[in-house]
C-alpha positions in Angstrom: 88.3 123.7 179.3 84.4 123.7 179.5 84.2 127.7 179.3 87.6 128.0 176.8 87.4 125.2 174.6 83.4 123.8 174.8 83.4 122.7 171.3 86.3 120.2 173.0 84.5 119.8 176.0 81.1 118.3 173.9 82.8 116.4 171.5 84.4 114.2 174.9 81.1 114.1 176.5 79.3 112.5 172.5 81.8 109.6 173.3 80.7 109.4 176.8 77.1 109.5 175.5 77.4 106.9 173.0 79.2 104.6 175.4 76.5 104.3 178.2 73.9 103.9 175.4 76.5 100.8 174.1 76.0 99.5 177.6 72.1 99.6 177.7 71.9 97.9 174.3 69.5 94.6 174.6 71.8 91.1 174.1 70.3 88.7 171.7 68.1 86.9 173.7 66.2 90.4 174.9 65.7 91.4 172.0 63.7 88.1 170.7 61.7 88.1 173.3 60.8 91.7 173.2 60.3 91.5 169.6 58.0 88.3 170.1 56.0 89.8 172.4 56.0 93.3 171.5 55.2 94.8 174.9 57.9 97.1 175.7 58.4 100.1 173.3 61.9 99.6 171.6 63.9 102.1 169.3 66.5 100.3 167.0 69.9 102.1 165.9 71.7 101.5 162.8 74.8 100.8 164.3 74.1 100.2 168.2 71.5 97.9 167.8 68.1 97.6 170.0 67.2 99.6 172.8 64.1 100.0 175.2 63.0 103.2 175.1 62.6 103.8 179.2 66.1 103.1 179.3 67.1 105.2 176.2 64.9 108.5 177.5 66.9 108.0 181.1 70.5 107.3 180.0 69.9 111.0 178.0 68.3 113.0 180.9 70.9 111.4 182.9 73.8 112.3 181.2 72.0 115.9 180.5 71.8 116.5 183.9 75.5 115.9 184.9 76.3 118.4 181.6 74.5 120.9 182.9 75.8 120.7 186.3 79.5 120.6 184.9 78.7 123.5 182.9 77.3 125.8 185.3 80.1 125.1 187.6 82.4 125.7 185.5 81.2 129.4 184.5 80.7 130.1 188.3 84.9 128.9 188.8 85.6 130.5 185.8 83.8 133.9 186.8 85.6 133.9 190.2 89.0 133.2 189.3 88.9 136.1 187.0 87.6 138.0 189.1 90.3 137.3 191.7 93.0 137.4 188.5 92.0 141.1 188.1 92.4 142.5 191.7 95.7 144.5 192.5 95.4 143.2 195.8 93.7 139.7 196.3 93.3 139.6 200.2 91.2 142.9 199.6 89.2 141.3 196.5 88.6 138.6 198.5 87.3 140.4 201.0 85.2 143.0 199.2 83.5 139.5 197.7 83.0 138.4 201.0 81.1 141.5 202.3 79.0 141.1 198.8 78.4 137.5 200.0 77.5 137.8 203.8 75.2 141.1 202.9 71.3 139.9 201.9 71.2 142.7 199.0 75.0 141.7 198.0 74.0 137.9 197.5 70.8 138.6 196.1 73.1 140.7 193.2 75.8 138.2 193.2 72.9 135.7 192.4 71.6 137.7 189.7 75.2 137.4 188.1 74.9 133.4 188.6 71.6 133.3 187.3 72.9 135.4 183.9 76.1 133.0 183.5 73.5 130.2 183.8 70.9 131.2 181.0 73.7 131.6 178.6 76.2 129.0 177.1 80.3 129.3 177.5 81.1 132.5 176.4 84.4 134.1 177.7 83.4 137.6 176.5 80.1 137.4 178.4 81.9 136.8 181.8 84.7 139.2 181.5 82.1 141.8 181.1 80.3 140.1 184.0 83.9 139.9 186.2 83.7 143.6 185.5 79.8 144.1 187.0 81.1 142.4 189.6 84.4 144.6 190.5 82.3 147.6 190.2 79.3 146.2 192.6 81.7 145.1 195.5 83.3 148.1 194.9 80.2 150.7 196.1 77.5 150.8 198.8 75.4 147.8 197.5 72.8 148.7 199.9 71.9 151.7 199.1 72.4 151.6 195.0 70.8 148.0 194.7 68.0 149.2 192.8 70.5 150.6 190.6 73.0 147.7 190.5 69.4 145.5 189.9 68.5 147.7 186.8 72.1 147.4 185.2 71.8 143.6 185.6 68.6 143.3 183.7 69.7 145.9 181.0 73.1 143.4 180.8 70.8 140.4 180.7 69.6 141.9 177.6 72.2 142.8 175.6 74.5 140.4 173.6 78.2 139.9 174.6 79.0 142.0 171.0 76.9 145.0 172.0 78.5 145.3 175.1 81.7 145.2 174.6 81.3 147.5 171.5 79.4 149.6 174.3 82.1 149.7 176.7 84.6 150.6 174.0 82.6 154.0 173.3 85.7 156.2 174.3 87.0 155.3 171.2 83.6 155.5 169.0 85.0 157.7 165.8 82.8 161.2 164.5 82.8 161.4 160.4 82.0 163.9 158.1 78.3 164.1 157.5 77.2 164.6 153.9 73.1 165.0 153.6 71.6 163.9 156.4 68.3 164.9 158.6 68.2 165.3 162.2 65.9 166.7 165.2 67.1 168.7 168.2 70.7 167.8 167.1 69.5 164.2 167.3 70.3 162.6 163.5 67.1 160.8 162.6 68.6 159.5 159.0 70.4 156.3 158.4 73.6 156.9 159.6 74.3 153.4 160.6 76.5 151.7 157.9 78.8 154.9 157.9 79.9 154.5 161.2 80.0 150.8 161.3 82.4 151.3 158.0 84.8 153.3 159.9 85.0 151.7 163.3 85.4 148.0 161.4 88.5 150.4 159.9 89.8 151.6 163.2 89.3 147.9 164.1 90.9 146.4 161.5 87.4 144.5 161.1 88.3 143.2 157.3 86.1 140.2 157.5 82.1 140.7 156.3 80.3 138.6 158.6 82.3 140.2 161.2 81.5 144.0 160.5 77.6 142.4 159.9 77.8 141.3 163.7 78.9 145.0 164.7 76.0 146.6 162.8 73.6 144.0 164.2 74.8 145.0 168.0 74.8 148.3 167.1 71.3 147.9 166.3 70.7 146.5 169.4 72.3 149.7 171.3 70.2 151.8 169.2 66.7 150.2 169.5 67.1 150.2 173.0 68.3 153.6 173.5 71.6 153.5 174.9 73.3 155.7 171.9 71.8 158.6 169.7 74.1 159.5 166.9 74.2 163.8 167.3 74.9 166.8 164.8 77.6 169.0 165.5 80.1 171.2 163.5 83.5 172.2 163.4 85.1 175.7 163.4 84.7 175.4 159.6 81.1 174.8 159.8 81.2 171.8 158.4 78.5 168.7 159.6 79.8 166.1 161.5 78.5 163.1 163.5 79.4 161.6 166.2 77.5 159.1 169.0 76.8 159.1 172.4 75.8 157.3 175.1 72.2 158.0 176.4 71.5 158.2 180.3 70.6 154.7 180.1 73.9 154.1 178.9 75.8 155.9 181.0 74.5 153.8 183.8 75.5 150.4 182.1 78.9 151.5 180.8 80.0 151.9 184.5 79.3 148.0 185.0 81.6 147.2 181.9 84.6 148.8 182.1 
């Protein structure tokens, strides 16, 4: 519930929140005589009534804490179990993970996936593309590609959730007919930008604005940090086309994400 339905997951743990600071609230009698003698730094609520501030600043950090630790544990569960959901075979899976586990460069990548999932909030499309870094890491000589297995984590790290599953879905990136346009060694250098995101919201049955905005803002992302270049070509008809593709970089983190 904490990774599918977080919104949920909060609104149970404001209830929680309010209740312990109910508890803390000052009876009459403490509150005249910390107002009398003015002492002890107090915060008053509207509704709840008086508090001292100590116990107001611990009750928080407290209950923090234990949200944090819920959360993070959840992801982890949540990031294993599809992981496990997704193997043909689960005695092999299971096994594979536990080679990744018992190795000192597989736990140190393994890690790296933790650490991600922890520096992010609940996102279910960040960890299915994370399930998949992981299938494809148990899946090859960790030891001797960890330095490339390190390098596609940071580069995931990086990207949104949106860019990469727009980047994994590059098989079915459409070409379009290219009108004026200007372009270097076959490399378009002109805006070609909200043509494409136009058709592929289209192929996508993308209808919704803020939606298509989100695809052109990841698609941003992809370009700016060179994993696509949109190139020139032409049919047998001569006629300019364009169509994208994935840079080396990219072809080294599409492997981790499909």
């Amino acid at each position: 519930m904490i990774v599918t339905k977080p919104e949920f997951y909060f609104h149970t743990q404001k209830i929680s929140l309010e209740q312990r600071l109910e508890n803390i609230k000052l009876n009459e009698e403490e509150e005249d005589a910390i107002v009398t003698s003015k002492t002890i730094k107090t915060i008053r609520d509207k509704v709840l009534g008086l508090f001292k501030l100590g116990d107001i600043v611990n009750t928080v950090l407290n209950w923090n804490e234990e949200i944090d630790k819920d959360i993070k544990e959840a992801k982890k569960e949540f990031l294993l179990s599809k992981y496990l959901d997704r193997q043909d075979h689960v005695e092999y899976g299971l096994n594979q993970l536990k080679n990744l586990l018992t190795n000192p460069v597989g736990n140190t990548l393994f890690n790296k996936i933790l650490r991600i999932l922890d520096n992010s909030t609940p996102d279910i499309e960040q960890i299915e593309h994370l399930v998949k870094s992981l299938q494809y890491i148990v899946s090859t000589d960790f030891n001797s590609m960890f330095e490339d297995h390190k390098y596609a984590l940071n580069q995931i790290e990086m990207l949104t959730p949106q860019a990469l599953t727009i980047l994994s879905d590059y098989k079915n990136w459409p070409s379009w007919r290219m009108q004026s346009f200007s372009s270097n060694n076959g490399i378009i250098t002109s805006d070609w930008l909200p043509q494409f995101v136009s058709l592929y919201s289209k192929i996508k049955n993308i209808a919704d604005k803020s939606l298509s905005n989100k695809v052109s803002h990841s698609m941003n992302d992809l370009i700016k940090n060179r994993y696509i270049e949109a190139k020139h070509m032409t049919n047998d008809l001569n006629e300019n086309f364009a169509c994208i593709e994935l840079s080396d970089i990219g072809r080294i983190v599409v492997k981790y994400v499909m």
